[in-house]
N, CA, C and O atoms as a Tripos MOL2 file, in Angstrom:
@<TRIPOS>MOLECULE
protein
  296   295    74     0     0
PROTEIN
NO_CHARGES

@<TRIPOS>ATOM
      1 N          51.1170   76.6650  206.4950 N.3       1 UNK1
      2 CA         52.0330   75.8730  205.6990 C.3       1 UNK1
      3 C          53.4430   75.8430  206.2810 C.2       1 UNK1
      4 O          54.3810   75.2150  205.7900 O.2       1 UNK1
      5 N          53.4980   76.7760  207.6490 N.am      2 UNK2
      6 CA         54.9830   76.8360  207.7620 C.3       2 UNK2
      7 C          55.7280   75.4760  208.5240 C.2       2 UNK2
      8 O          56.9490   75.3880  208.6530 O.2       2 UNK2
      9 N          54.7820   74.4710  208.9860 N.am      3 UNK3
     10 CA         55.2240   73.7180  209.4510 C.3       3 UNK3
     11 C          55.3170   72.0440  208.1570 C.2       3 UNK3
     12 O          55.5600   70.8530  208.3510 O.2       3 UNK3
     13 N          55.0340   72.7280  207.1370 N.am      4 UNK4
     14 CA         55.3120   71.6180  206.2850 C.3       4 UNK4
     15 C          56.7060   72.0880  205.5500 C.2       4 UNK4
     16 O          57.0280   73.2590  205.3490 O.2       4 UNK4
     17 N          57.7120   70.5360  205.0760 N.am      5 UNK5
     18 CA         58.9560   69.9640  204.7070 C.3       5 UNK5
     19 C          58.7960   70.9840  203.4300 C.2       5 UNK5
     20 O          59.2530   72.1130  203.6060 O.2       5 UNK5
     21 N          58.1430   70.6720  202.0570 N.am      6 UNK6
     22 CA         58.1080   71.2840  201.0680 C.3       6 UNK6
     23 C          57.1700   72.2570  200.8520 C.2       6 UNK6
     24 O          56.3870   72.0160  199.9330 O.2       6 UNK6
     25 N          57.0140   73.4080  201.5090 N.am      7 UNK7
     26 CA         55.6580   74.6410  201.4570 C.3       7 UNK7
     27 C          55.8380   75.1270  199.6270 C.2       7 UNK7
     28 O          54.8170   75.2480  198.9510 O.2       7 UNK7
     29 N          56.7840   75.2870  199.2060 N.am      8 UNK8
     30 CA         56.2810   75.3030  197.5680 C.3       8 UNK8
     31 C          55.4080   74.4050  196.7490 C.2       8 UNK8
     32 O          54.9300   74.6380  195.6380 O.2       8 UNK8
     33 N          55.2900   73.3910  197.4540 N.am      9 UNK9
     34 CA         54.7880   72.5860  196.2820 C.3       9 UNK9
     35 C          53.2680   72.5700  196.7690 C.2       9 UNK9
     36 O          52.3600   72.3500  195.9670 O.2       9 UNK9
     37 N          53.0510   72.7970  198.0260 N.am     10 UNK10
     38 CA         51.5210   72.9860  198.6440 C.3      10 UNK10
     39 C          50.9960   74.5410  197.5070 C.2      10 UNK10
     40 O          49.9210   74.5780  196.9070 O.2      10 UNK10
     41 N          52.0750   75.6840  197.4600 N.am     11 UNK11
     42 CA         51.9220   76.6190  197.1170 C.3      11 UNK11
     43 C          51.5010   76.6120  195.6010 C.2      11 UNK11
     44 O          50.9660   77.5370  194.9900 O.2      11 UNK11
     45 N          51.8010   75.5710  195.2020 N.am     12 UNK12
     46 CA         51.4790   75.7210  193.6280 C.3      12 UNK12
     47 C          50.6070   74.4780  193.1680 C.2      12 UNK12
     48 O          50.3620   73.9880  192.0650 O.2      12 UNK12
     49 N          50.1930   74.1290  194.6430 N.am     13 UNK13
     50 CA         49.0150   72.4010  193.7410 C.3      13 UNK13
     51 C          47.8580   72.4370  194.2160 C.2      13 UNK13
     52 O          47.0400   71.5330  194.0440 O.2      13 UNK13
     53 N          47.5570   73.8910  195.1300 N.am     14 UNK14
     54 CA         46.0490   74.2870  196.1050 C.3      14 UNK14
     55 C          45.5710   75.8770  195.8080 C.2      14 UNK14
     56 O          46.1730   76.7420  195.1710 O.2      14 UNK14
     57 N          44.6860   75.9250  196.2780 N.am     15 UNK15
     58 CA         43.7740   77.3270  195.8250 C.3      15 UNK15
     59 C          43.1590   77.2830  194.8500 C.2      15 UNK15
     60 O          43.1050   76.5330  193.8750 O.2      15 UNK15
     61 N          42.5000   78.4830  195.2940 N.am     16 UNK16
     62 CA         41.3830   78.6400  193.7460 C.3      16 UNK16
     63 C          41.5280   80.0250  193.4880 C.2      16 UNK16
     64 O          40.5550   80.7560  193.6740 O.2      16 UNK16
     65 N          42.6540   80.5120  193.0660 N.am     17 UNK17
     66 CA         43.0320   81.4290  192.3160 C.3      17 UNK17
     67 C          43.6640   80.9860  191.1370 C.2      17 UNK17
     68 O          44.7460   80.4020  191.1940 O.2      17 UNK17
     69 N          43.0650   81.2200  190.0350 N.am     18 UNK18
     70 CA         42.6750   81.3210  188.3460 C.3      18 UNK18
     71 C          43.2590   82.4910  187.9680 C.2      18 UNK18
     72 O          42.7650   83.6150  187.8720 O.2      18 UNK18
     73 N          44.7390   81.9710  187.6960 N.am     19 UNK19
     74 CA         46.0640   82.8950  186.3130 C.3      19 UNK19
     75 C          46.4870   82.3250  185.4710 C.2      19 UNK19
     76 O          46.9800   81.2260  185.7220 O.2      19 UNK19
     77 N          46.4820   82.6860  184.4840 N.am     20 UNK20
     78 CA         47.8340   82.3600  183.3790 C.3      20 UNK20
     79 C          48.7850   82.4480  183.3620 C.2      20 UNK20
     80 O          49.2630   83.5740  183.4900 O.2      20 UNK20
     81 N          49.7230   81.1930  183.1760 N.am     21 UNK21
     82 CA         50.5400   80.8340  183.1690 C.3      21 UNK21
     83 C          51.3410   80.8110  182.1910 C.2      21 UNK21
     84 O          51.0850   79.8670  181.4450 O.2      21 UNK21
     85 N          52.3720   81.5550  181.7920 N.am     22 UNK22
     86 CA         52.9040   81.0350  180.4130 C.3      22 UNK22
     87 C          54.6520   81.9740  180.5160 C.2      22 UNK22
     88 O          55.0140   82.8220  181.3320 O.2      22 UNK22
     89 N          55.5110   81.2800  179.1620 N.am     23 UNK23
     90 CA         56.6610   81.7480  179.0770 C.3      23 UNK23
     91 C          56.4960   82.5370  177.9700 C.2      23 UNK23
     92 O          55.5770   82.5730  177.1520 O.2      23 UNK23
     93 N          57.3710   83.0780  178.0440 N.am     24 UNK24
     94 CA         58.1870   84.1700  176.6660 C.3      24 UNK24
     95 C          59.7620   83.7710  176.7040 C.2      24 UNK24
     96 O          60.3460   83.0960  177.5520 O.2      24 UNK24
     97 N          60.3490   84.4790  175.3660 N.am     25 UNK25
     98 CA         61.6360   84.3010  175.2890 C.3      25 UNK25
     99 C          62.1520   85.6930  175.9140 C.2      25 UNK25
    100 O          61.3820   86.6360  175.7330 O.2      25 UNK25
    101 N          63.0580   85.9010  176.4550 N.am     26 UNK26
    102 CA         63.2710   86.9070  177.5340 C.3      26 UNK26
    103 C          63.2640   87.9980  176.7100 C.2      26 UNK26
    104 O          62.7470   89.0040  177.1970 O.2      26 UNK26
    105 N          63.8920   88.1210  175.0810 N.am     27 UNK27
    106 CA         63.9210   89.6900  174.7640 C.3      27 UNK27
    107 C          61.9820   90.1320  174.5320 C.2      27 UNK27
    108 O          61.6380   91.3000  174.3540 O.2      27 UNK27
    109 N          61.3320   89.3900  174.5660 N.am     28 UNK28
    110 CA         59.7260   89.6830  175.0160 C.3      28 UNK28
    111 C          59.1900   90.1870  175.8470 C.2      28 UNK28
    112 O          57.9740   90.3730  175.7970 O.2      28 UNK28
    113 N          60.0520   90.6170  177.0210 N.am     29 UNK29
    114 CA         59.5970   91.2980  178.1100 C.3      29 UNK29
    115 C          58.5340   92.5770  177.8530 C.2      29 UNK29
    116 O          57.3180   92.6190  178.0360 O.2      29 UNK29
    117 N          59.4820   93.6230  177.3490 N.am     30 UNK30
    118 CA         59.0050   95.0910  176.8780 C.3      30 UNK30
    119 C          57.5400   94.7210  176.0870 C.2      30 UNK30
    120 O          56.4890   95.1620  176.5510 O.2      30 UNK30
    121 N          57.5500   93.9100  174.9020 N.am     31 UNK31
    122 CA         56.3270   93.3840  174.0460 C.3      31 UNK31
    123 C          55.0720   93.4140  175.2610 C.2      31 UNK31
    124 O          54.1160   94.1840  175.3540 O.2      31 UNK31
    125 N          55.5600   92.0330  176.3150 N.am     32 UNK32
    126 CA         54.5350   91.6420  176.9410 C.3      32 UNK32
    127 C          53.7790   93.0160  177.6770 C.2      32 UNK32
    128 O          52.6020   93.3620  177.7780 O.2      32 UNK32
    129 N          54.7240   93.4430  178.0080 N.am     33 UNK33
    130 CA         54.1940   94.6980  179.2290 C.3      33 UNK33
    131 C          53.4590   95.9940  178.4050 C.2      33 UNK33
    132 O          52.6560   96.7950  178.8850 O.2      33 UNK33
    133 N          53.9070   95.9550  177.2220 N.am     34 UNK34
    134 CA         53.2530   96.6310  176.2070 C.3      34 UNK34
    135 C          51.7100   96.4780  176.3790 C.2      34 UNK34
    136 O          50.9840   97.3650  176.8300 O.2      34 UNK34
    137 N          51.2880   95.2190  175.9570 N.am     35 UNK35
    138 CA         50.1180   94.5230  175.6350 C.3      35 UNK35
    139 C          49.1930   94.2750  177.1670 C.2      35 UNK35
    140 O          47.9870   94.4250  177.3610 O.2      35 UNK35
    141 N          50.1380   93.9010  177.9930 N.am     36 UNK36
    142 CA         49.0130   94.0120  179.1270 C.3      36 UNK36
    143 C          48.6160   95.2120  179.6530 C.2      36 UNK36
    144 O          47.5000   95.2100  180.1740 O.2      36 UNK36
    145 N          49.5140   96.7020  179.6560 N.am     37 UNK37
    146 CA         48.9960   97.9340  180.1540 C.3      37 UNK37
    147 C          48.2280   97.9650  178.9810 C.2      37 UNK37
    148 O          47.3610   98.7590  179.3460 O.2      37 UNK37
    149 N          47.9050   97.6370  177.7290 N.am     38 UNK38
    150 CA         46.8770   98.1630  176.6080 C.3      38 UNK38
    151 C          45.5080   97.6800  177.7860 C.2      38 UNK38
    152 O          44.9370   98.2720  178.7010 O.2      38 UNK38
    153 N          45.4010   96.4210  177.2300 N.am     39 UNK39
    154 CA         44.4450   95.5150  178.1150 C.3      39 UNK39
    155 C          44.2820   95.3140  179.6350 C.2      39 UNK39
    156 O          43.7740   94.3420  180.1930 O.2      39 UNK39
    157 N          44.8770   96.5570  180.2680 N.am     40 UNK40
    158 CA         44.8840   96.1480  181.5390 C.3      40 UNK40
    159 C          44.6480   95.1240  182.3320 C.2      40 UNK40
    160 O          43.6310   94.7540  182.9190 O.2      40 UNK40
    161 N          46.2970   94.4970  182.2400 N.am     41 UNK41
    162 CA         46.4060   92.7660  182.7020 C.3      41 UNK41
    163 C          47.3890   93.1080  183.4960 C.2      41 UNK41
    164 O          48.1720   94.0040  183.1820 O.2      41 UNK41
    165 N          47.4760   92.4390  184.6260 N.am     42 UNK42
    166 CA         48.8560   92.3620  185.5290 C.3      42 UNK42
    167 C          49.4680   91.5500  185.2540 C.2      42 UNK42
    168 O          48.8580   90.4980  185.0640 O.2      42 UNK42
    169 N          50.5490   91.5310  185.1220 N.am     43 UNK43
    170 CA         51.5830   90.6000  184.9290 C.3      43 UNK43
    171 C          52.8220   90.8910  185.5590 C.2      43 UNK43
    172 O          53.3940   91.9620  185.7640 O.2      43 UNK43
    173 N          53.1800   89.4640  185.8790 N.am     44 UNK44
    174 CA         54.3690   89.2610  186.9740 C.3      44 UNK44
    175 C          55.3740   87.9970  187.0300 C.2      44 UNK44
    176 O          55.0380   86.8390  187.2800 O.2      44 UNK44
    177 N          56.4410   88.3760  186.7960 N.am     45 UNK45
    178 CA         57.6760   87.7500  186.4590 C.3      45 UNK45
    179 C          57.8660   87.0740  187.4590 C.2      45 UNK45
    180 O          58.3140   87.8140  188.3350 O.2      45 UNK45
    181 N          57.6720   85.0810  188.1360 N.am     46 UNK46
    182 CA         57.2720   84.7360  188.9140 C.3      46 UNK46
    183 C          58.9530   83.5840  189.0170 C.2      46 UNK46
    184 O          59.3430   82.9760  190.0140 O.2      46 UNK46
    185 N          59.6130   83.6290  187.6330 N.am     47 UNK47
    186 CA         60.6450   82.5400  187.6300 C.3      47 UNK47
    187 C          61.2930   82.4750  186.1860 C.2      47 UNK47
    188 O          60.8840   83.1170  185.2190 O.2      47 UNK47
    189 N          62.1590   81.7690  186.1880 N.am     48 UNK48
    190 CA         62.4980   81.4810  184.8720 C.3      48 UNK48
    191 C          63.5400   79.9970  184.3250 C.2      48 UNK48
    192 O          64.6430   79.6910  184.7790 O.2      48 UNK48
    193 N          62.7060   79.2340  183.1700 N.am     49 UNK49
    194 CA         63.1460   78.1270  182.7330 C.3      49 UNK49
    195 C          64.3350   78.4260  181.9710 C.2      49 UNK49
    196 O          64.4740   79.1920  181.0170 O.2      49 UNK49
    197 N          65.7030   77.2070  182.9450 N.am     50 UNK50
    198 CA         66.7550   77.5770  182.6890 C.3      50 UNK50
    199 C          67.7380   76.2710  181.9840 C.2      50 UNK50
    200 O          67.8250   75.4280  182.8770 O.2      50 UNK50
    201 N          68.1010   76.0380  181.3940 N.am     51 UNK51
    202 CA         68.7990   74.9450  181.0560 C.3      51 UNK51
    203 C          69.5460   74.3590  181.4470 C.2      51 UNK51
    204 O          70.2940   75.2040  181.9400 O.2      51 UNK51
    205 N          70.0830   73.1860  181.6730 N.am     52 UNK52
    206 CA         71.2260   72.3810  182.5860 C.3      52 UNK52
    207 C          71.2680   71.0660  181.6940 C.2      52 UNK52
    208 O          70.4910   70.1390  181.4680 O.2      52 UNK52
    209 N          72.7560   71.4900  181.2320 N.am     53 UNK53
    210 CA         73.0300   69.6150  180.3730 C.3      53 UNK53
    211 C          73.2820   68.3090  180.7430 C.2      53 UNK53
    212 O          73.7360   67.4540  179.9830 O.2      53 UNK53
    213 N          72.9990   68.1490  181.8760 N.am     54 UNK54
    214 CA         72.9840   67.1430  182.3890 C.3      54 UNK54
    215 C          71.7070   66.4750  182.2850 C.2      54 UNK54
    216 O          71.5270   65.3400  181.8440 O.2      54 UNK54
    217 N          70.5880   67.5000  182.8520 N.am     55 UNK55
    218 CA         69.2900   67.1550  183.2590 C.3      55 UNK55
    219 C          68.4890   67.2540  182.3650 C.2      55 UNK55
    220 O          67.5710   66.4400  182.4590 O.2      55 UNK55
    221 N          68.4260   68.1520  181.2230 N.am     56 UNK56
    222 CA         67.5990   68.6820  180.3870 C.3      56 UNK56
    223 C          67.0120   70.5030  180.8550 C.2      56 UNK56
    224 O          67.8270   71.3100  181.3020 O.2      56 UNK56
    225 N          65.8190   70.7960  180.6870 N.am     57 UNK57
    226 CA         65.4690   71.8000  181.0220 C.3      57 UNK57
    227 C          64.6430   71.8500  183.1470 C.2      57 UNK57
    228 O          64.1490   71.0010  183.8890 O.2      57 UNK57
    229 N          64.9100   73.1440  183.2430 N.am     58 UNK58
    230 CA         63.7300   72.8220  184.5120 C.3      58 UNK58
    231 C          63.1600   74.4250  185.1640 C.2      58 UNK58
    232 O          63.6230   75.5260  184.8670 O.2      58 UNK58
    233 N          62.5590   74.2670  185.6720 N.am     59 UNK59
    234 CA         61.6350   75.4740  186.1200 C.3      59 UNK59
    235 C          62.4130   75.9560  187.4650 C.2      59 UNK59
    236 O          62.7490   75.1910  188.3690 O.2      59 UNK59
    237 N          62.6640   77.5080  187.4350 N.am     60 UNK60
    238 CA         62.6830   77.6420  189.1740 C.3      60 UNK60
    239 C          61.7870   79.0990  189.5800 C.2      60 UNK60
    240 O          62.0450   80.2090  189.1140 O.2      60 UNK60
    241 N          60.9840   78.8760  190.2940 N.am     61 UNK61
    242 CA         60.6290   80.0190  191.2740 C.3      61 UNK61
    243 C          61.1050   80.5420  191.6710 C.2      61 UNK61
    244 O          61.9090   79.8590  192.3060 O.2      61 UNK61
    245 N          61.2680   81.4940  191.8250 N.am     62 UNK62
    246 CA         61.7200   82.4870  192.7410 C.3      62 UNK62
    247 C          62.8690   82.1710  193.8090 C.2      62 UNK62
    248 O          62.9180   82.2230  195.0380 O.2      62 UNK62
    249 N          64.2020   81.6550  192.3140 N.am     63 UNK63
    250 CA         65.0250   80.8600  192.6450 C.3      63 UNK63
    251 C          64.9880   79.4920  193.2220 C.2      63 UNK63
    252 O          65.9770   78.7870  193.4220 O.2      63 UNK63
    253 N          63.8130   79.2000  193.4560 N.am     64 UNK64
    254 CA         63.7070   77.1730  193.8780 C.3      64 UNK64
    255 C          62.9080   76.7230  192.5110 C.2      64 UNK64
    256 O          62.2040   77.2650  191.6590 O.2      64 UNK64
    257 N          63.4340   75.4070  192.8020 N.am     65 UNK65
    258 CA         63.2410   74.8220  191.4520 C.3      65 UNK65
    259 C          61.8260   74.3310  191.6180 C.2      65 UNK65
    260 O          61.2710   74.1750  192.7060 O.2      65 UNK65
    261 N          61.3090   74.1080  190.4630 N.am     66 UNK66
    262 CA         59.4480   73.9600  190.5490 C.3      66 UNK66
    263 C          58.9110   72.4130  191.2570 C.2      66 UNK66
    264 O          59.2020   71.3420  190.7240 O.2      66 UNK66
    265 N          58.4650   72.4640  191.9490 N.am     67 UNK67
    266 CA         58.0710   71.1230  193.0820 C.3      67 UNK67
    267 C          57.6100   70.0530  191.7090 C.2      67 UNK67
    268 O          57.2550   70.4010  190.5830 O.2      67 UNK67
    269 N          57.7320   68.9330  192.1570 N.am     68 UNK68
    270 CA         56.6460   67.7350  191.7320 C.3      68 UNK68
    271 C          55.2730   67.7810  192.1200 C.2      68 UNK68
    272 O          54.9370   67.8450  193.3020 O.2      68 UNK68
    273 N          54.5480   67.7540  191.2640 N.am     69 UNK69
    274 CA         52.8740   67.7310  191.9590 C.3      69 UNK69
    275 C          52.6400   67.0330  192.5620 C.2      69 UNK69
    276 O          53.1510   65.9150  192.5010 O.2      69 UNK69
    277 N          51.6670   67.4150  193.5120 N.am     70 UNK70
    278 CA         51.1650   66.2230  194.7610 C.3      70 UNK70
    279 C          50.5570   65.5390  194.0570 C.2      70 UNK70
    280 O          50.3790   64.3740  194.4130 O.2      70 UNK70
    281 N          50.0500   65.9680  192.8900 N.am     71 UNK71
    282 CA         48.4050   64.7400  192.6190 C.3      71 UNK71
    283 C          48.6170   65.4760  190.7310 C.2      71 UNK71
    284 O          49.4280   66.2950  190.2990 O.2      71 UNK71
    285 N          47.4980   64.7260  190.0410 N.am     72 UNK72
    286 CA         47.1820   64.8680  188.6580 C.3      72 UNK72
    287 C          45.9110   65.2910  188.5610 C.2      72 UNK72
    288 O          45.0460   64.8260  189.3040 O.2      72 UNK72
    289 N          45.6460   66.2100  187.6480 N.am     73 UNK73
    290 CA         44.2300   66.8570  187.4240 C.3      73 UNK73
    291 C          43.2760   65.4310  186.8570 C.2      73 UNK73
    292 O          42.1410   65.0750  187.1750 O.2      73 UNK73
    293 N          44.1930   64.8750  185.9760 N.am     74 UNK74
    294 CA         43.1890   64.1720  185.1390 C.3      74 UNK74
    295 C          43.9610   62.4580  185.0050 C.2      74 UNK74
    296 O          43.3940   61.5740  184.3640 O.2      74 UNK74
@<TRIPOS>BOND
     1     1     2 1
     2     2     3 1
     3     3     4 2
     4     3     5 am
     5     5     6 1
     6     6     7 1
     7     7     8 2
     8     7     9 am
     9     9    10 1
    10    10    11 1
    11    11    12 2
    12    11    13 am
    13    13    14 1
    14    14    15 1
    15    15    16 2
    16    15    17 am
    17    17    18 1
    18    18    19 1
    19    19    20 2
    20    19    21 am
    21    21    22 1
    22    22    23 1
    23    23    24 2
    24    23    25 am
    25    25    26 1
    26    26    27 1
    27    27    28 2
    28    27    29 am
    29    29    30 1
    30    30    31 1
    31    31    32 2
    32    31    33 am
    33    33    34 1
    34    34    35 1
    35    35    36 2
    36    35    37 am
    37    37    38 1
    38    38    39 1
    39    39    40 2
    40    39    41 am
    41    41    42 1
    42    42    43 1
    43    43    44 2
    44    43    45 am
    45    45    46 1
    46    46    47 1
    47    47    48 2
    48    47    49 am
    49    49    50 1
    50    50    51 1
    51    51    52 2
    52    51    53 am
    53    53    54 1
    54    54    55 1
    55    55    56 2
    56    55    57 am
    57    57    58 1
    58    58    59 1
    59    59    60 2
    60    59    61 am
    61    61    62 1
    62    62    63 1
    63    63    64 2
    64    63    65 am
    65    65    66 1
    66    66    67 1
    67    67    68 2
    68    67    69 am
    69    69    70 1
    70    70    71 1
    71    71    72 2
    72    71    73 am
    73    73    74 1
    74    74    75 1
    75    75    76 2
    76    75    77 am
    77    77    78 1
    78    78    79 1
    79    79    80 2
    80    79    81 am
    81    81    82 1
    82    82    83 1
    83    83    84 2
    84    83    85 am
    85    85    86 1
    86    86    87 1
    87    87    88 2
    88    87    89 am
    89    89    90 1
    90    90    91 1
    91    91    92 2
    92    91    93 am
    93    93    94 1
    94    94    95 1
    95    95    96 2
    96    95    97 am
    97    97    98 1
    98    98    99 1
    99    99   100 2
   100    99   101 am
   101   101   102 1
   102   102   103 1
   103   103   104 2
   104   103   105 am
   105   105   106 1
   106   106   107 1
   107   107   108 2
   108   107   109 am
   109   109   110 1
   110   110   111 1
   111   111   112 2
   112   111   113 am
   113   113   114 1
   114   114   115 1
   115   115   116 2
   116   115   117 am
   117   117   118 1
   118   118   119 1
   119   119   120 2
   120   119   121 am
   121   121   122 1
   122   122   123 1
   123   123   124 2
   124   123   125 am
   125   125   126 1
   126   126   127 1
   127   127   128 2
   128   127   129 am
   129   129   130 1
   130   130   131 1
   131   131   132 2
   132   131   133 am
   133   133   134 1
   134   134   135 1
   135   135   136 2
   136   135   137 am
   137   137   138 1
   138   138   139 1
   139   139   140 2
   140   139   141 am
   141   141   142 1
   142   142   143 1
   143   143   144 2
   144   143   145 am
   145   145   146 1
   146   146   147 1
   147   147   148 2
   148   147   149 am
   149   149   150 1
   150   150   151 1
   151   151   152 2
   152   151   153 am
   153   153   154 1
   154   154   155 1
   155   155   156 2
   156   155   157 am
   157   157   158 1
   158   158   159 1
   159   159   160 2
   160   159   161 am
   161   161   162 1
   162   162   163 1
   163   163   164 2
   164   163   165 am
   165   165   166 1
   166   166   167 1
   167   167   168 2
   168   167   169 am
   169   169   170 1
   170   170   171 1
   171   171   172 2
   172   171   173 am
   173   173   174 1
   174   174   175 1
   175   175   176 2
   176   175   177 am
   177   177   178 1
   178   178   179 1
   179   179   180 2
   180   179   181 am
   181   181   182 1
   182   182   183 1
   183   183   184 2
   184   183   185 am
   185   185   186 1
   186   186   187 1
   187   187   188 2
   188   187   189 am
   189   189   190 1
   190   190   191 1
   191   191   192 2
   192   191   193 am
   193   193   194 1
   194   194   195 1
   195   195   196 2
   196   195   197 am
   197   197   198 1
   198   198   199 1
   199   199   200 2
   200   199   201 am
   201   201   202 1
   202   202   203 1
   203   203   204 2
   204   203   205 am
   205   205   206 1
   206   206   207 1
   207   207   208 2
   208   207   209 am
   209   209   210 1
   210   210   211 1
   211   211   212 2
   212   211   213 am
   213   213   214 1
   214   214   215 1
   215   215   216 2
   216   215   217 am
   217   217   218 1
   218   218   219 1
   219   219   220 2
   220   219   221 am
   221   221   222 1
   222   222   223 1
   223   223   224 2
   224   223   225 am
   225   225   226 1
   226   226   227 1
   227   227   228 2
   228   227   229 am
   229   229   230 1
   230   230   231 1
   231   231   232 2
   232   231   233 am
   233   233   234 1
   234   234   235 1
   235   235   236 2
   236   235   237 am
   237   237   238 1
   238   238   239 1
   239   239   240 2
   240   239   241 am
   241   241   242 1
   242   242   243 1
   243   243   244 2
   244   243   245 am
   245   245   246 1
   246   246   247 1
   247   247   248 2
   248   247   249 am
   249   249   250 1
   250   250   251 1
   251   251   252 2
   252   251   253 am
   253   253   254 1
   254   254   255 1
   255   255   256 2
   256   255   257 am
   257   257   258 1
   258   258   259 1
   259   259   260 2
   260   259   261 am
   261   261   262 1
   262   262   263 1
   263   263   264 2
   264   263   265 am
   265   265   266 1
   266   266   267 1
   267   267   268 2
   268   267   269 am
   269   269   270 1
   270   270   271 1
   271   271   272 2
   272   271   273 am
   273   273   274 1
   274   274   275 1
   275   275   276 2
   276   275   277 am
   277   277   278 1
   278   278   279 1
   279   279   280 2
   280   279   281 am
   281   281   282 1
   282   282   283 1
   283   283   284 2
   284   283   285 am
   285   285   286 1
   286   286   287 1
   287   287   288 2
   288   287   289 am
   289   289   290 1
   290   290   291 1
   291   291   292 2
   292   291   293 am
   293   293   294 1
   294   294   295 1
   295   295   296 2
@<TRIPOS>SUBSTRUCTURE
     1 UNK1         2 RESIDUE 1 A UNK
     2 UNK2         6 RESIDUE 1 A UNK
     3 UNK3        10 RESIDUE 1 A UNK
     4 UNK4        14 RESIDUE 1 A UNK
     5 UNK5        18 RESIDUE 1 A UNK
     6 UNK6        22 RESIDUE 1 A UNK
     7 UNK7        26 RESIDUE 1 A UNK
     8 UNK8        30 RESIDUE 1 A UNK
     9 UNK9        34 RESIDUE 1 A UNK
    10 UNK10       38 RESIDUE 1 A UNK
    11 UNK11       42 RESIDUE 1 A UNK
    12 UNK12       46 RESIDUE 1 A UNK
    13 UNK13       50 RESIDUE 1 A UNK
    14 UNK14       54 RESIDUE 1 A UNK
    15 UNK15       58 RESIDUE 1 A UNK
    16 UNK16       62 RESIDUE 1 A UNK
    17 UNK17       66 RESIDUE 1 A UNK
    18 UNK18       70 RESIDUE 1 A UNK
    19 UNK19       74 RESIDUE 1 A UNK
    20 UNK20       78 RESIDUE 1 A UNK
    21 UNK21       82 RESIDUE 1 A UNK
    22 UNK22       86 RESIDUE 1 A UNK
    23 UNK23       90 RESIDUE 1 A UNK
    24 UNK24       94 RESIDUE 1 A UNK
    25 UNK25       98 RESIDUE 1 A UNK
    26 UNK26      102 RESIDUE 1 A UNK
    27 UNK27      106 RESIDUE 1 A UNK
    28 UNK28      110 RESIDUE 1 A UNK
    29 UNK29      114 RESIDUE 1 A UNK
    30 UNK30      118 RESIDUE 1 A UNK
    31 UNK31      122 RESIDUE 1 A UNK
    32 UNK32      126 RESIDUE 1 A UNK
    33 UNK33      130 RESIDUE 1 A UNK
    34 UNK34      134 RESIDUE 1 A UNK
    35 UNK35      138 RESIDUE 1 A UNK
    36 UNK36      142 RESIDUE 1 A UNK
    37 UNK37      146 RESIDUE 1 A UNK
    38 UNK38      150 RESIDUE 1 A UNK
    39 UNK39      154 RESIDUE 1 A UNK
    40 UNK40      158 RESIDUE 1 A UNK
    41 UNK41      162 RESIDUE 1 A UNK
    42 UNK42      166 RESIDUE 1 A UNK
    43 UNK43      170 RESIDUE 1 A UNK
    44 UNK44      174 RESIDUE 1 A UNK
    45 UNK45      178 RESIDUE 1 A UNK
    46 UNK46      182 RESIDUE 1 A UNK
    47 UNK47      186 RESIDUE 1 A UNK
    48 UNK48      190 RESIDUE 1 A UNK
    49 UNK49      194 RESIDUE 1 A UNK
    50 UNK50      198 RESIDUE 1 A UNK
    51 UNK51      202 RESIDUE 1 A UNK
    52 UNK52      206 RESIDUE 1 A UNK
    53 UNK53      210 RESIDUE 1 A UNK
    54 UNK54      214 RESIDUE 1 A UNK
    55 UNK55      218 RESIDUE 1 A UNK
    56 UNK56      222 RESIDUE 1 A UNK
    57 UNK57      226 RESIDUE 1 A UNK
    58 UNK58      230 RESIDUE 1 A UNK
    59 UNK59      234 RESIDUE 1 A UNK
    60 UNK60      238 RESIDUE 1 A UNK
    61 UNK61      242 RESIDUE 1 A UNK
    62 UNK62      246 RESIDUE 1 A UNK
    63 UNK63      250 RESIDUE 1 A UNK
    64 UNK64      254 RESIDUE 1 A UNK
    65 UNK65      258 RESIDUE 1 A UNK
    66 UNK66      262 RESIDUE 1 A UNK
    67 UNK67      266 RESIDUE 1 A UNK
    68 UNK68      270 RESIDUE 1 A UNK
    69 UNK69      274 RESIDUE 1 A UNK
    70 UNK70      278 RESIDUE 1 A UNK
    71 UNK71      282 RESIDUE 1 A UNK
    72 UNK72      286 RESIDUE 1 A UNK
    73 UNK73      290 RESIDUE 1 A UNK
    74 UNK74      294 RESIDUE 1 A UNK
């Protein structure tokens, strides 16, 4: 991928690795981590949706902001 323009967005629209995906409100942290060492789940703090009044809301990774999808599931 290192020779492609946008390698995030390859990174998040290919593979077949099957996770869940989801937010919390940040004082949820401690809760979450609670519940997955019960259930032994890994979980990993991958980004966080941040607000901007201009734009509305938006996603960033690991400080970059979340790509446009190449394609639509459905």
């Amino acid at each position: 991928l290192a020779h492609l323009d946008d390698v995030l967005a390859y990174q998040t629209a290919f593979g077949e690795d099957y996770q869940l995906l989801f937010t919390t409100l940040p004082n949820m942290d401690t809760i979450v981590r609670q519940i997955a060492r019960r259930y032994r789940v890994r979980v990993t703090e991958i980004g966080k949706i941040v607000s901007k009044e201009s734009k509305g809301g938006r996603i960033q990774l690991k400080g970059q902001t979340w790509p446009k999808p190449l394609f639509e599931h459905f």
